[in-house]
N, C-alpha and C positions, 0 to 999 in steps of 0.2 A: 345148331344155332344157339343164342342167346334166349333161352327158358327162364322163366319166373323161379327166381330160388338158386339161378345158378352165382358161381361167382365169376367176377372179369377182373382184369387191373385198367387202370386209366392212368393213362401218360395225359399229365396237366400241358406240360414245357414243350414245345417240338422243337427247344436247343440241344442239338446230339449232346452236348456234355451237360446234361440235367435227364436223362433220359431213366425219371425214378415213377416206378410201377406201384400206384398208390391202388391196396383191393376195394373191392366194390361188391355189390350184392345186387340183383335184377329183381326188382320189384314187379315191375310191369312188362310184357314183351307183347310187340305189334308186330307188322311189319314194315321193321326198317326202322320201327321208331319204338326206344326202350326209355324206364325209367328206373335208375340206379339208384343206391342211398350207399356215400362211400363209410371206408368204413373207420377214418380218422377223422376228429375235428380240428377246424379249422383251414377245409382249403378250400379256395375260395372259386367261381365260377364266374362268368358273364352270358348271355343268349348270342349267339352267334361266335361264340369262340369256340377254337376247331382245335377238339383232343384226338388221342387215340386211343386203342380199346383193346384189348388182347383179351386172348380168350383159345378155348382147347373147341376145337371141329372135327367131329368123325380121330378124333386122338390126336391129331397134328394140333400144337399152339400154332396162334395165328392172330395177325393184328392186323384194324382195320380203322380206315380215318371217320370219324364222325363230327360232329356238328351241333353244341349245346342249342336246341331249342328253347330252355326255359329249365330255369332255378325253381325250383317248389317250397324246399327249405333251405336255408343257408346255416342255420348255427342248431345245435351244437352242429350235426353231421351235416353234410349236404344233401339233397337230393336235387335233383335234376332229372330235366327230360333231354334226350339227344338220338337224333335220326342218322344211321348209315349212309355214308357215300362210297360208291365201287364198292369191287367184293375185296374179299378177305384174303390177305398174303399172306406166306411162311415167316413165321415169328423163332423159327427153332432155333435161330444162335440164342436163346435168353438169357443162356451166362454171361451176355454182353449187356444186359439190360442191369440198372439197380431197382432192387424192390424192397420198399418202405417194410420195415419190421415194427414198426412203434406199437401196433396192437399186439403184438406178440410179444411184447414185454419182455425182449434180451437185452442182457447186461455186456460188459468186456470190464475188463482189467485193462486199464491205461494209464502207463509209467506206475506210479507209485498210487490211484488213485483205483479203489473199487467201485465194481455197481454203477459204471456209466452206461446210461440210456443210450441201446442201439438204433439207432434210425432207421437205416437201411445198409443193404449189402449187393454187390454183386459178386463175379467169382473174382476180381483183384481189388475189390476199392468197398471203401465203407465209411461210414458217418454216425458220430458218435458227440451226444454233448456229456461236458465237461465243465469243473469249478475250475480249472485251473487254466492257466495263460501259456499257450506255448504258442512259438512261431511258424513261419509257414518255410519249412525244408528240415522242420526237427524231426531226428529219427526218437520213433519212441516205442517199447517193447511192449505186445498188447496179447491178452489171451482171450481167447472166447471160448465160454463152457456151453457146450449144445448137446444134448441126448445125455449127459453124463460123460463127455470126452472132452477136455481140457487142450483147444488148439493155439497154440503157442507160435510169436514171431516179432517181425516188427515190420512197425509204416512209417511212410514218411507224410508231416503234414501238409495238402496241398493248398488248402484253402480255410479260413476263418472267418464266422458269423458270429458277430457279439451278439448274445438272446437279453433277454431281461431277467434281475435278479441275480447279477453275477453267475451269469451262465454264458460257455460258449460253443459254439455248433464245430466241428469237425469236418474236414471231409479230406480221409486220407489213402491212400494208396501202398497196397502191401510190396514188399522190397524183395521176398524171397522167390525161390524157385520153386515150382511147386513137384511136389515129391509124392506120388503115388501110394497111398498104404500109408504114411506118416502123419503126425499128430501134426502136422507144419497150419499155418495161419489163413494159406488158400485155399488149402482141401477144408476149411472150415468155411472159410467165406462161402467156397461153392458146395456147402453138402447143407448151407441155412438156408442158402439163394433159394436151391431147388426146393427142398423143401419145402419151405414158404409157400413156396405158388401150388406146390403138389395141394399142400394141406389147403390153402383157399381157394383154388379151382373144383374140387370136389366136396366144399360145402355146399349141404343143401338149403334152404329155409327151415329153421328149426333146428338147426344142428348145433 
């Protein structure tokens, strides 16, 4: 179950096309009733809004609907408290989920432009901000460097958020086939996905 120190992601959105795995850290664990401190700032909560919670059980990931009880801090990071409803179901397609990378501090190569802020990833789609202005169906050729391996492709852009600051949010969808053994743009998508959640599900406190 969810232990002090371990880590979960929290689905904020339960819009299946928003479906981005923000990590968390367990502060406090009862039962049935936990207290998180996520691990990005700025997102935001209410008491009575109904997230999800994913998390690894006896080795199976597995996700489970809960229920903000109470905000403790809101800024920089959140903290909250939130209590379990039903048990816990098979979360194992996860290459279908997106999971927020922002604390992990990855870049991409996009079009002509380096060193943009990776968001998040799943194993076909990703989100990326950028200085520059493109439209939404531009094919544009994007690399991402992860462990030291250089993976190469292109996307097409699905969607556009203007930020502030002449900044714009990304959210694009890779075009290739994916190819087993190849430096191609989805074996990279899905070897950060996993990754990611490896590396923050077996955080401890203190680590």
């Amino acid at each position: 179950m969810l232990a002090t120190g371990s880590g979960l992601f929290v689905q904020v959105s339960t819009d299946a096309h928003k479906r981005i795995l923000h990590p968390a850290k367990v502060k406090e664990s009862g039962k049935g009733i936990f207290t998180v401190e996520m691990d990005e700032p700025g997102l935001e909560f209410a008491p009575g809004q109904d997230i999800v919670v994913f998390y690894e059980l006896r080795g199976e990931f597995v996700q489970q609907v809960a229920r903000v009880a109470a905000v403790l801090t809101s800024a920089p990071r959140a903290v909250i408290g939130f209590e379990t409803m039903g048990a816990p179901v098979s979360a194992e397609s996860r290459q279908c989920y997106r999971v927020s990378t922002v604390v992990a501090e990855l870049t991409a190569k996009v079009g002509e432009e380096d060193n943009c802020p990776l968001l998040d990833v799943s194993a076909t789609g990703f989100s990326v901000m950028s200085s520059r202005q493109y439209p939404i169906g531009a094919s544009l050729a994007i690399t991402l460097r992860f462990d030291g391996v250089a993976f190469s492709g292109t996307a097409s852009v699905l969607s556009v958020k203007e930020l502030a600051a002449q900044k714009w949010r990304y959210g694009l969808h890779c075009l290739e086939e994916r190819k087993p053994g190849g430096n191609h743009l989805k074996n990279g998508l899905r070897r950060i996905s996993m990754e990611v959640q490896r590396q923050h599900l077996r955080r401890r406190a203190g680590a």
